[in-house]
Backbone as a printed PyTorch tensor [residue, N CA C, xyz], in Angstrom:
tensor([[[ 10.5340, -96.2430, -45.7310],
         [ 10.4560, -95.4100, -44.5590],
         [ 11.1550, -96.1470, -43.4220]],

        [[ 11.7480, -95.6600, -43.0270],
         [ 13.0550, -96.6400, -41.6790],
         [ 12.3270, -95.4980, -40.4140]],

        [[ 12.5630, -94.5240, -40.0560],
         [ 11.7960, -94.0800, -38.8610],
         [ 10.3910, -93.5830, -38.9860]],

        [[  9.9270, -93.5880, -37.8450],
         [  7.9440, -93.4600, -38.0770],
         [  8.0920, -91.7740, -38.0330]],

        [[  6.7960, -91.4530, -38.2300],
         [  6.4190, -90.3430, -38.5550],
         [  5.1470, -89.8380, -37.6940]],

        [[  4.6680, -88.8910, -37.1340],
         [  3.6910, -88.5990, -36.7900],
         [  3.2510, -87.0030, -37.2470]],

        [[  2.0250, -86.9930, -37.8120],
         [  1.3060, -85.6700, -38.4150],
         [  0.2570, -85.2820, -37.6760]],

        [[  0.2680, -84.1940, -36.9800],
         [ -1.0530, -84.1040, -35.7370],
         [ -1.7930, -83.2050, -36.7230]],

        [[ -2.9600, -83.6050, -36.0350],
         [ -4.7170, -82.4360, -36.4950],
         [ -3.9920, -81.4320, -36.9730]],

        [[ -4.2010, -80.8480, -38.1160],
         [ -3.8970, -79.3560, -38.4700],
         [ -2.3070, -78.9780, -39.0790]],

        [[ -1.8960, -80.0970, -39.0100],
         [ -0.2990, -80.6180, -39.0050],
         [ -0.2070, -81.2940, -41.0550]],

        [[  0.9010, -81.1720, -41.0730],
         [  1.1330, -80.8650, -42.6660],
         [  1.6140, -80.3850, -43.6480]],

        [[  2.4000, -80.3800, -44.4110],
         [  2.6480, -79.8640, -45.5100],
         [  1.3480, -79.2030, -46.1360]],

        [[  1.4970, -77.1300, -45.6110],
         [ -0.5480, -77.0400, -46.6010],
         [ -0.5030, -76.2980, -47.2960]],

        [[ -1.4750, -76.3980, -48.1320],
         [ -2.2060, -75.8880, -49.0430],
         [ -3.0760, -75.3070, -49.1090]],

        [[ -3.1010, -74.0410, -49.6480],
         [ -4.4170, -73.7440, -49.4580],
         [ -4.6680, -72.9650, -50.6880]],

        [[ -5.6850, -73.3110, -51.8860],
         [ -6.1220, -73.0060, -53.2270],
         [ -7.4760, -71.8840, -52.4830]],

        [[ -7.8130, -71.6950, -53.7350],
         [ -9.4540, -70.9830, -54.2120],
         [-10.6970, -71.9760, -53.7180]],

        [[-10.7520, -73.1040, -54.1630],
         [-11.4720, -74.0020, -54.1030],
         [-10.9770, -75.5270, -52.7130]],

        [[ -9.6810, -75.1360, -52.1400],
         [ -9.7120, -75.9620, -51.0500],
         [ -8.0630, -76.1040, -50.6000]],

        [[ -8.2630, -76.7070, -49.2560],
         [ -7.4530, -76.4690, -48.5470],
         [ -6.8030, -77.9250, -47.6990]],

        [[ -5.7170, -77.9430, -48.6250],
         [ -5.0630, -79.1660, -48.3410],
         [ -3.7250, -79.5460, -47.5630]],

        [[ -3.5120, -80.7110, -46.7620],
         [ -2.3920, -80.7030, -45.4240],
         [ -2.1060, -82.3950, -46.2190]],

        [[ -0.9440, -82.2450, -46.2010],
         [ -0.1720, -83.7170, -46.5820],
         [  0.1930, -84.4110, -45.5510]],

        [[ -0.5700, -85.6660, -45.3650],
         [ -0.5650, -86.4590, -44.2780],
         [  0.3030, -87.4020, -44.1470]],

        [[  0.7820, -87.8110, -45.3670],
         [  1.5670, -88.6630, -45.7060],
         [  2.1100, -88.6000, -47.2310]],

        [[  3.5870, -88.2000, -47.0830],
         [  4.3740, -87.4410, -48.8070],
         [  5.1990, -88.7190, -49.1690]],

        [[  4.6760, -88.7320, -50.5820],
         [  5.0610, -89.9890, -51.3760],
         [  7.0150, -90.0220, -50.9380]],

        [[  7.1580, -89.0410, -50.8870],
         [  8.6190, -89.1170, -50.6740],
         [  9.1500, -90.0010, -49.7080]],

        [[  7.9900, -90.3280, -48.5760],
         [  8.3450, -91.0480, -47.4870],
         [  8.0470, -92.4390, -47.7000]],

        [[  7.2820, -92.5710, -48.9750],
         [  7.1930, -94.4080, -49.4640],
         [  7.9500, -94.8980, -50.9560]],

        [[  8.8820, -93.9750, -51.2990],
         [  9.0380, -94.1320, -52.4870],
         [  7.9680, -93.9460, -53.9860]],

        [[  7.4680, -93.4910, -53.6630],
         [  6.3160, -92.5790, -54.6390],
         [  5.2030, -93.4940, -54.5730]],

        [[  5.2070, -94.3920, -53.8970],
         [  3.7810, -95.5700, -53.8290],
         [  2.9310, -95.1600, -53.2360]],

        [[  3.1620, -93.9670, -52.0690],
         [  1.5300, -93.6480, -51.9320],
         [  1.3410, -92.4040, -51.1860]],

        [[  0.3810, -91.5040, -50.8990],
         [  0.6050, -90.3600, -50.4160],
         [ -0.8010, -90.1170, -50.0800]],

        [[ -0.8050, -89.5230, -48.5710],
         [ -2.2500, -89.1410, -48.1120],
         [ -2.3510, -87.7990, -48.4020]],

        [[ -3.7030, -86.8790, -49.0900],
         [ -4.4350, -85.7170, -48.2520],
         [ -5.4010, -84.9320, -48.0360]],

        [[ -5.2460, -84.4280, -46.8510],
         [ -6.4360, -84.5940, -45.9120],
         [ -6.9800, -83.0620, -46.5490]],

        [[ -8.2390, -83.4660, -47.7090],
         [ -8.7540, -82.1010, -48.4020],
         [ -9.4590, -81.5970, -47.4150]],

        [[ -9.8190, -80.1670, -47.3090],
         [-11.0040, -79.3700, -46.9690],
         [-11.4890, -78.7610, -47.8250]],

        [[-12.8850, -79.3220, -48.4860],
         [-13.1830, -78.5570, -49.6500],
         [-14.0890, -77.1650, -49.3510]],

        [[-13.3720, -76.4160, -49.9230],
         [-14.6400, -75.0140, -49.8990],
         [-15.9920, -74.9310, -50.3060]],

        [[-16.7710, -74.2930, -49.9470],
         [-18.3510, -74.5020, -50.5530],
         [-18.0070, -73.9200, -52.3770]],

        [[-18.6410, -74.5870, -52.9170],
         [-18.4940, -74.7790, -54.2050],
         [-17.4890, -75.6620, -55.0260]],

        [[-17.2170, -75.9730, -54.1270],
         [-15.4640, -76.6290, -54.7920],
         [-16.4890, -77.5860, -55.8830]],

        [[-14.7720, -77.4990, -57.3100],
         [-15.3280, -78.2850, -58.5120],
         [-14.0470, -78.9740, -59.0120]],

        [[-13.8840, -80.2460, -59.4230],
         [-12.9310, -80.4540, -59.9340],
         [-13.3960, -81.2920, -60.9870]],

        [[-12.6000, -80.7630, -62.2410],
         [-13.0940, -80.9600, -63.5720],
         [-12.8870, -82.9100, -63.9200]],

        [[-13.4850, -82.9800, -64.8690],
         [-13.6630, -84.4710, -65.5870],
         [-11.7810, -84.8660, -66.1000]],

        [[-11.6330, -85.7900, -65.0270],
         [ -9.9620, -86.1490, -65.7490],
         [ -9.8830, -87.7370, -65.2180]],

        [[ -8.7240, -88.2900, -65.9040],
         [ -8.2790, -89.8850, -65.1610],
         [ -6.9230, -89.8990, -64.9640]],

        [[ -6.5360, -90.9980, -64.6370],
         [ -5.0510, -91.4480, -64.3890],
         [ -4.7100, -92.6440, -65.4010]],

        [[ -3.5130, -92.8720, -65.6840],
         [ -2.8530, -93.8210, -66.2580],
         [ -2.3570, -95.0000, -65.6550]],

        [[ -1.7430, -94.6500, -64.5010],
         [ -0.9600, -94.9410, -63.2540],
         [ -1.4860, -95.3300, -61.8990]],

        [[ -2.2030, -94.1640, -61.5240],
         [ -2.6730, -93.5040, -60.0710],
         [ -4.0090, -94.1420, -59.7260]],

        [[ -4.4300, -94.9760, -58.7890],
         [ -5.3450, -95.4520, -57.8420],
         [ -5.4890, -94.1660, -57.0950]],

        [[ -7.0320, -93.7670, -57.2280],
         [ -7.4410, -93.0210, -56.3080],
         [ -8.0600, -93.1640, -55.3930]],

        [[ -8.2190, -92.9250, -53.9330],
         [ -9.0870, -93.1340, -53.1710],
         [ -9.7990, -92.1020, -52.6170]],

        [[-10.8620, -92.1100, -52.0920],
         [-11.5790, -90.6990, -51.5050],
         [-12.2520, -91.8310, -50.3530]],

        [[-11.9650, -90.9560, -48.4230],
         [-12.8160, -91.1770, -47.8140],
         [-13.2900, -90.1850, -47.4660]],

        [[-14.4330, -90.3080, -47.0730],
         [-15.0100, -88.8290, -46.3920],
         [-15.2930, -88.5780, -44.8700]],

        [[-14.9550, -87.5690, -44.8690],
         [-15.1550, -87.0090, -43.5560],
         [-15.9510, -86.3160, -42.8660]],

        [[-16.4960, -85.2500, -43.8460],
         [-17.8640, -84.2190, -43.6130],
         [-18.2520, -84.1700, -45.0330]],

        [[-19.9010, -83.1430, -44.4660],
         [-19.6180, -83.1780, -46.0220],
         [-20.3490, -84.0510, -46.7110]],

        [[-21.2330, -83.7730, -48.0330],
         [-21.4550, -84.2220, -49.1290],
         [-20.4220, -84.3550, -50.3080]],

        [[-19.8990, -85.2760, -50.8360],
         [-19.0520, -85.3000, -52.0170],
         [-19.6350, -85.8620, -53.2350]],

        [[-19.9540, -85.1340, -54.3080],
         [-20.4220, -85.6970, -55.4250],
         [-19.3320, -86.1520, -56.5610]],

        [[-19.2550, -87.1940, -56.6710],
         [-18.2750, -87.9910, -57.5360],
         [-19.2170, -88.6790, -58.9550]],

        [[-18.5740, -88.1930, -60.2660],
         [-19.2510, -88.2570, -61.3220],
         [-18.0870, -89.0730, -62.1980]],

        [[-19.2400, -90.1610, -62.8350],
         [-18.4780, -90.5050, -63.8860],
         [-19.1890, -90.9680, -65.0580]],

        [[-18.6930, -91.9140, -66.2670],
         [-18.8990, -91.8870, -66.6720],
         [-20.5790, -92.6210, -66.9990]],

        [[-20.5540, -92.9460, -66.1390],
         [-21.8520, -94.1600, -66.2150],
         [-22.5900, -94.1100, -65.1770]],

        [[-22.3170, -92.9620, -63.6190],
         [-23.0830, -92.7370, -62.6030],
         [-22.6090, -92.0270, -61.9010]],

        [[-23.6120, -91.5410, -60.4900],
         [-23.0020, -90.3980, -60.3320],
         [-23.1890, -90.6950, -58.5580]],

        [[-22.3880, -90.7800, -57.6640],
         [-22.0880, -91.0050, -56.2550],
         [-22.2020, -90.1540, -55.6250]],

        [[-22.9510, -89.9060, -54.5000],
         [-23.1410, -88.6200, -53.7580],
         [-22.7160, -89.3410, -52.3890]],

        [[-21.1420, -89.0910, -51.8260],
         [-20.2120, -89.9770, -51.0380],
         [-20.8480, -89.2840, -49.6740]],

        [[-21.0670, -89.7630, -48.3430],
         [-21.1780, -89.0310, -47.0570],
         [-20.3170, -89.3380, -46.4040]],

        [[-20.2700, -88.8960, -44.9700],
         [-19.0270, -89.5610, -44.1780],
         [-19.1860, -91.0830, -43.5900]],

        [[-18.0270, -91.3490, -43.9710],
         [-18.1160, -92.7610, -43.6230],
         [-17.4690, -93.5740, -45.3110]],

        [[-17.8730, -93.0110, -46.4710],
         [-17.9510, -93.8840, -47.1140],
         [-17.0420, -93.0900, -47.5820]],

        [[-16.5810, -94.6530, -48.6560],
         [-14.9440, -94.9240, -49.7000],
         [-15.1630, -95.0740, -50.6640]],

        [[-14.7520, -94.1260, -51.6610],
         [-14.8780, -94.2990, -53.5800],
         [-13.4450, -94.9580, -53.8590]],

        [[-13.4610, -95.8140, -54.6020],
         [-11.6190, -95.9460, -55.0720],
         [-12.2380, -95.8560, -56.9280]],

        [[-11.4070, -95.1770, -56.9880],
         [-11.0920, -95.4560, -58.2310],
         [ -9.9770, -95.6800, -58.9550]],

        [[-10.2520, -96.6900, -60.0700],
         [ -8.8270, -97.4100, -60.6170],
         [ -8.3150, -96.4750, -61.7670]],

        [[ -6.9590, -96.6700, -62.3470],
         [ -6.0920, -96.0880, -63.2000],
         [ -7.6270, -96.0990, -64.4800]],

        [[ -7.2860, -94.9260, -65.5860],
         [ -8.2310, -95.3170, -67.1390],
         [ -9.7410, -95.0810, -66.4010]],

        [[ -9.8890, -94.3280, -65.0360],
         [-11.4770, -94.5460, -64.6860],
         [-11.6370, -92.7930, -65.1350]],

        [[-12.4280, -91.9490, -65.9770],
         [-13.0500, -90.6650, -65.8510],
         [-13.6110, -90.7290, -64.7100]],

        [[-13.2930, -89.3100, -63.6740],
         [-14.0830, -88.4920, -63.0650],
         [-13.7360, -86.8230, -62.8890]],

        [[-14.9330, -86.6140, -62.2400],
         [-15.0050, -85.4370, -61.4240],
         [-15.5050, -85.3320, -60.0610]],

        [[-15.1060, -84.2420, -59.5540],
         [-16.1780, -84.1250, -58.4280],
         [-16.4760, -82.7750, -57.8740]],

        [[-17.4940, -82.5250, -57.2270],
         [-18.0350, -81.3610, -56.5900],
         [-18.4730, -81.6180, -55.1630]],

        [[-18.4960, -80.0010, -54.6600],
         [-19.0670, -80.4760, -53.0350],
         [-19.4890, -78.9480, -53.1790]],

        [[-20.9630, -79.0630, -52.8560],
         [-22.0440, -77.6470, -52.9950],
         [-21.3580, -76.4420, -51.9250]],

        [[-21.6280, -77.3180, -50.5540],
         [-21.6950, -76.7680, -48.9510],
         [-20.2540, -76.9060, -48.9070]],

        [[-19.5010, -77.7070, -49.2130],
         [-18.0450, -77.8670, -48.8040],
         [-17.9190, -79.0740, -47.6600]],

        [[-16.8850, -79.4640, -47.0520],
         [-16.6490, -80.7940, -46.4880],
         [-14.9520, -81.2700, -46.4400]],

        [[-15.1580, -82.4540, -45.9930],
         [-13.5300, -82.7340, -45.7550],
         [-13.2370, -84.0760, -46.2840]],

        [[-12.2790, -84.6090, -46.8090],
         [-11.7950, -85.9140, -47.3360],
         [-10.5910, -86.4650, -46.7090]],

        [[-10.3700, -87.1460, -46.9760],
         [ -9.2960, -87.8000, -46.7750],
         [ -8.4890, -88.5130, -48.5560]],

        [[ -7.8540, -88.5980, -49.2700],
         [ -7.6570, -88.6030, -50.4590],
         [ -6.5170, -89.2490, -50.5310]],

        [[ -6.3210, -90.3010, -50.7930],
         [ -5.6330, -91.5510, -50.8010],
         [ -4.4180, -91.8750, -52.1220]],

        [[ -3.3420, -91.3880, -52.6220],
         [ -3.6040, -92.0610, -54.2140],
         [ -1.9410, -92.9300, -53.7640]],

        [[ -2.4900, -93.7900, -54.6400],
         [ -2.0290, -95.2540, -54.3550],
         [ -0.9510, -94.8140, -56.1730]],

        [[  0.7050, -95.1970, -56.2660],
         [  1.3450, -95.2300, -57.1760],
         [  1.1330, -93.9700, -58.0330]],

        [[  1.2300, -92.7310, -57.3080],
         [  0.8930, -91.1580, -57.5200],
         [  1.7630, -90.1930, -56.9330]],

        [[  2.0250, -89.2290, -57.3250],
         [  2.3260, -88.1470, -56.2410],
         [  2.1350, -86.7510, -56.2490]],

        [[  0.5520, -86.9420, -55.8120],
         [ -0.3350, -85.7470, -55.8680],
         [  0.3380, -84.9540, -55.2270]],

        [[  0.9730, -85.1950, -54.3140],
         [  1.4990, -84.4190, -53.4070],
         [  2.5930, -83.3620, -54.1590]],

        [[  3.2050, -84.0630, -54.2490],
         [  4.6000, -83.3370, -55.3010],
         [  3.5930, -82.3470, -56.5810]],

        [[  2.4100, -82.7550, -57.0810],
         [  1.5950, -81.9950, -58.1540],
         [  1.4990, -80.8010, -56.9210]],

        [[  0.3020, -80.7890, -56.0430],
         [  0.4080, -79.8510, -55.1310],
         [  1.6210, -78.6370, -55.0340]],

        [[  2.4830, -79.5060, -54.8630],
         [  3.6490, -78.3550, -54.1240],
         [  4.4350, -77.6890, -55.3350]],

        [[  4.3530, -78.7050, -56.7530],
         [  4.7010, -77.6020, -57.7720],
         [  3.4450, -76.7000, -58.4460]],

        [[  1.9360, -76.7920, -57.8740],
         [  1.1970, -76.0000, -57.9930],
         [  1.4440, -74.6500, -57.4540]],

        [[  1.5380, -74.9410, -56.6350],
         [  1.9720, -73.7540, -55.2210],
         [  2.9890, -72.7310, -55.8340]],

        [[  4.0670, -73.1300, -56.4560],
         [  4.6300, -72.1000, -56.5500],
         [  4.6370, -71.5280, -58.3990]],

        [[  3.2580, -71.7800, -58.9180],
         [  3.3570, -71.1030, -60.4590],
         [  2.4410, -69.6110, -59.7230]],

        [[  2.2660, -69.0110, -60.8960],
         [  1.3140, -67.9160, -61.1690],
         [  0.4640, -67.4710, -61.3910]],

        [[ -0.0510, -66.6080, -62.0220],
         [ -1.2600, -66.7570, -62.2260],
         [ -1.2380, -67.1340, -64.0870]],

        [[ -0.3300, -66.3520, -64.3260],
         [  0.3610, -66.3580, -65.4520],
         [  0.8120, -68.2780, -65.9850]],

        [[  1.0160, -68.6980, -64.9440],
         [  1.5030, -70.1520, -65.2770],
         [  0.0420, -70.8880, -65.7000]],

        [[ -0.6940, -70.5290, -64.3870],
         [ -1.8500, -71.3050, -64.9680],
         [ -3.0510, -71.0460, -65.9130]],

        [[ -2.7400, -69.6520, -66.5670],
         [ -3.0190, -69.4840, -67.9810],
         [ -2.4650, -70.8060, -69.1970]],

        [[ -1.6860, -70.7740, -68.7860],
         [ -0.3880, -71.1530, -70.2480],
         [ -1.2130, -72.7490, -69.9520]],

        [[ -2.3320, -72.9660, -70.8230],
         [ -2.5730, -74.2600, -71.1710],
         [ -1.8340, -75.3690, -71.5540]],

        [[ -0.8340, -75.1460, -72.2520],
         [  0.0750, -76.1320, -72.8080],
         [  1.2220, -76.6830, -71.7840]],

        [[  1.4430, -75.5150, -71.0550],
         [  2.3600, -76.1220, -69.5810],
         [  1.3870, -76.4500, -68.5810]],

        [[ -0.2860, -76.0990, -68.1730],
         [ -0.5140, -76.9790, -67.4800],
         [ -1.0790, -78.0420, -68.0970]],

        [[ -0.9180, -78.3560, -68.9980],
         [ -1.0750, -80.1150, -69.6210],
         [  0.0390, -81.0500, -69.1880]],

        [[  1.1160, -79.9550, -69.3920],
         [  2.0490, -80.9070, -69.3500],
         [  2.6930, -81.1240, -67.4600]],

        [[  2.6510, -80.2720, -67.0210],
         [  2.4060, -80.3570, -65.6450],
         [  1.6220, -81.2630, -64.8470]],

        [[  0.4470, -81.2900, -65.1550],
         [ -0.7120, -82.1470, -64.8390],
         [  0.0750, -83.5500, -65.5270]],

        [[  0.4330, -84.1040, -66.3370],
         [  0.7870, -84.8780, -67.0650],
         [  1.9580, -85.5660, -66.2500]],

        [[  2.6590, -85.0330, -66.3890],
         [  4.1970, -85.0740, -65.5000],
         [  3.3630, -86.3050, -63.7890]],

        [[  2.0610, -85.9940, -63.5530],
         [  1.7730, -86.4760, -62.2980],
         [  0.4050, -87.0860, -62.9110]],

        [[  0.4640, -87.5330, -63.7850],
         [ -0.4270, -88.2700, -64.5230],
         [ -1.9110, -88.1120, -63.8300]],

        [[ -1.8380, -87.2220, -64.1560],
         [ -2.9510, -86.0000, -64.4570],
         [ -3.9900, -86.0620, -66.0560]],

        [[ -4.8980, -86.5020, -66.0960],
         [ -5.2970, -86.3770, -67.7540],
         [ -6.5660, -85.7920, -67.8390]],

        [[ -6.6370, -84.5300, -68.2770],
         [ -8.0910, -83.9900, -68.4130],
         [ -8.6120, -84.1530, -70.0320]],

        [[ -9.5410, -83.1760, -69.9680],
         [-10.2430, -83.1350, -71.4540],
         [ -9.6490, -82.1410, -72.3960]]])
């Protein structure tokens, strides 16, 4: 990155899914794919299924919000203030009942780039199991 950058409140590359609503705070593109912020708003119910990384350091801080982070051996119920990292080969999931906000960190990832080729499939795309494996994959993505 040679010139600085500034992303104000509400400011972002966004997203906005079924289950939450996301602004890119910082796009791997601007560090050479080493790291990328974003700033989730999860919807009440939000669920995200049991998967790991190969690659990808994750981080979660929180902002509002209850965040329940599950794995294999315990189960974290994150508030604001507090930081989960998790390393490459770690299973999780997570849920948030009421909904809440994160901050979502991934370190040698680029969720971001997953995001923005989310954005433009179908509904039809995200039927087709075998392309989102390999999609998810492509951004080292690994579910069950």
């Amino acid at each position: 990155m040679k010139n600085k950058e500034v992303i104000r409140e509400g400011e972002g590359e966004n997203y906005n899914y079924s289950q939450d609503h996301c602004f890119i705070k910082l796009s791997s593109h601007r560090t050479n794919g080493e790291l990328s912020f974003v700033e989730d708003t999860l919807k009440p119910g939000f669920y995200l299924g049991r998967h790991h990384h190969k690659i990808m350091t994750e981080v979660f801080y929180i902002l509002e919000g209850e965040v329940k982070l599950i794995f294999d051996d315990e189960t974290i119920v994150a508030k604001p203030g507090d930081t989960v990292t998790v390393p490459p080969n770690v299973w999780h999931a997570a849920s948030c009942e009421k909904g809440g906000k994160m901050l979502s960190i991934f370190k040698d990832g680029q969720f971001d780039l997953y995001l923005e080729r989310l954005s433009g499939m179908t509904d039809s795309d995200f039927a087709d199991e075998a392309l989102m494996r390999a999609v998810s994959a492509k951004f080292d993505i690994y579910g069950e």
